[in-house]
C-alpha positions in Angstrom: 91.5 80.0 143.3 88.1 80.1 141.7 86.3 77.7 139.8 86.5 79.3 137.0 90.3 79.4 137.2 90.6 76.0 137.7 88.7 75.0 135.3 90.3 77.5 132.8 94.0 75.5 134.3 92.9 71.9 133.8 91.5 72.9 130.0 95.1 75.1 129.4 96.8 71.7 131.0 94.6 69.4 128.7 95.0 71.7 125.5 98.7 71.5 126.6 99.3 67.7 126.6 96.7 67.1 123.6 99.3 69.4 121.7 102.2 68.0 123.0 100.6 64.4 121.3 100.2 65.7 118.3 103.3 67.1 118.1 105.3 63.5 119.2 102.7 60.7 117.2 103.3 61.7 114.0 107.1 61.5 114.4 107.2 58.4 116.7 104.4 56.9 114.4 106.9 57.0 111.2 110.2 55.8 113.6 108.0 53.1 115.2 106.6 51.6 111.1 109.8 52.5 108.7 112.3 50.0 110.4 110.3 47.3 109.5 110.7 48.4 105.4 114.5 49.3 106.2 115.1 46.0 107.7 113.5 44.3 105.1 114.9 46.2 102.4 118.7 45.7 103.7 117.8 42.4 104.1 117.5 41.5 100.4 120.2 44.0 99.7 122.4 41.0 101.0 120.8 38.3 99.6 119.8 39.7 96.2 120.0 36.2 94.0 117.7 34.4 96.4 115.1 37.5 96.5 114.6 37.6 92.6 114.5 33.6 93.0 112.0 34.5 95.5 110.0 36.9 93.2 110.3 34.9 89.9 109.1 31.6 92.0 105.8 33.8 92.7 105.3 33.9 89.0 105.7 37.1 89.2 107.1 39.0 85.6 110.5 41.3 85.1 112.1 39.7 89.0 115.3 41.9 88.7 112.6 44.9 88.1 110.8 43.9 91.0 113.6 43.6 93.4 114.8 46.8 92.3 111.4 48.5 93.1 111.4 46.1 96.6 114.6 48.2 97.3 113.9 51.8 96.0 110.9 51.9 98.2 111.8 49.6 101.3 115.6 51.5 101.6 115.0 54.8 100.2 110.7 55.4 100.9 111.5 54.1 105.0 114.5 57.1 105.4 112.6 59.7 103.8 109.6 57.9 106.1 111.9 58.5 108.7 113.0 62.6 107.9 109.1 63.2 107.0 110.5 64.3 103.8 107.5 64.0 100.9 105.5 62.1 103.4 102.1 61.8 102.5 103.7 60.5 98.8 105.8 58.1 100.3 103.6 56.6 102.8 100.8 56.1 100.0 103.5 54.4 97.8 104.5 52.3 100.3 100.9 51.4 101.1 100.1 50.5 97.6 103.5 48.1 97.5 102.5 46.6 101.1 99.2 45.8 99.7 101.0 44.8 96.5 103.2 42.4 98.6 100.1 40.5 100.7 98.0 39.9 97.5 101.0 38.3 95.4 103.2 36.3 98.4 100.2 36.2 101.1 97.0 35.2 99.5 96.9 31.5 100.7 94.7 32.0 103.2 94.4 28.5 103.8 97.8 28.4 105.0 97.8 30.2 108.8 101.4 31.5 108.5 100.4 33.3 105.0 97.0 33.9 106.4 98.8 35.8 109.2 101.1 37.8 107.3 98.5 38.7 104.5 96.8 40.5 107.7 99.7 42.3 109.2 100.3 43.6 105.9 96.7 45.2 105.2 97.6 46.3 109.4 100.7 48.3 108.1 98.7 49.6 104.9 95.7 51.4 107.1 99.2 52.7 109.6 100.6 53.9 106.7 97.0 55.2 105.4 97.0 57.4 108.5 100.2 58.8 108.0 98.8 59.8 104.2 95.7 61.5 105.9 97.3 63.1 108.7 100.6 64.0 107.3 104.1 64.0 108.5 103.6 66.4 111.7 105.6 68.6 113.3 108.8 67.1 113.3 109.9 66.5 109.3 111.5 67.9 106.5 107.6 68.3 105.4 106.8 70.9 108.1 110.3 73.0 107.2 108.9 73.8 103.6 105.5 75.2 105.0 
């Protein structure tokens, strides 16, 4: 085999597997964040008295409203996450509510557990960024309706 040709193999192999990436991240990207907001969400689906106790103890205005919006985008926003269905939308919402969620029950700073979760949400906001810059990929209801 000539140079040439292998060189022209190894870039076809490389084009290959850098294809085959961007194919799989997008999709394992969205199953890999949206349990964490599913989880959550069922979570105060079952205990629905103590999360508005929780919400109204924040000082926080309208509790039942804001459960109610905890739920709509933790359940619903995390299984259309999942099917890529409205992605971009979805993941920006849910950005905007995980940023939400560190600056009104994670702002103690001085406090290291707060201090720690106030930073692994602004984490998930720039993961969920990504999936509003980059899309839903190849594998979504999003990449059907194109």
């Amino acid at each position: 085999m000539s140079q040439t040709a292998t060189v022209s193999s190894k870039l076809s192999n490389t084009a290959s597997t850098v294809g085959a990436i961007q194919s799989f991240a997008p999709l394992a990207g969205r199953l890999l964040i949206a349990p964490l907001f599913l989880l959550s969400g069922i979570s105060k689906l079952s205990a629905p008295a103590a999360t508005i106790g929780m919400i109204a103890s924040s000082g926080l205005p309208l509790a039942p409203l804001g459960f109610a919006a905890a739920i709509l985008v933790e359940v619903i926003g995390s299984i259309a996450l999942i099917v890529g269905y409205r992605t971009r939308l979805v993941a920006a919402v849910m950005a905007l509510f995980t940023l939400a969620t560190a600056l009104a029950f994670h702002a103690n700073l001085a406090d290291q557990n707060q201090f720690f979760h106030f930073f692994k949400n602004i984490s998930i906001v720039g993961g969920l960024l990504q999936i509003v810059a980059f899309g839903a990929g190849r594998f979504s209801l999003d990449a059907r309706t194109h």
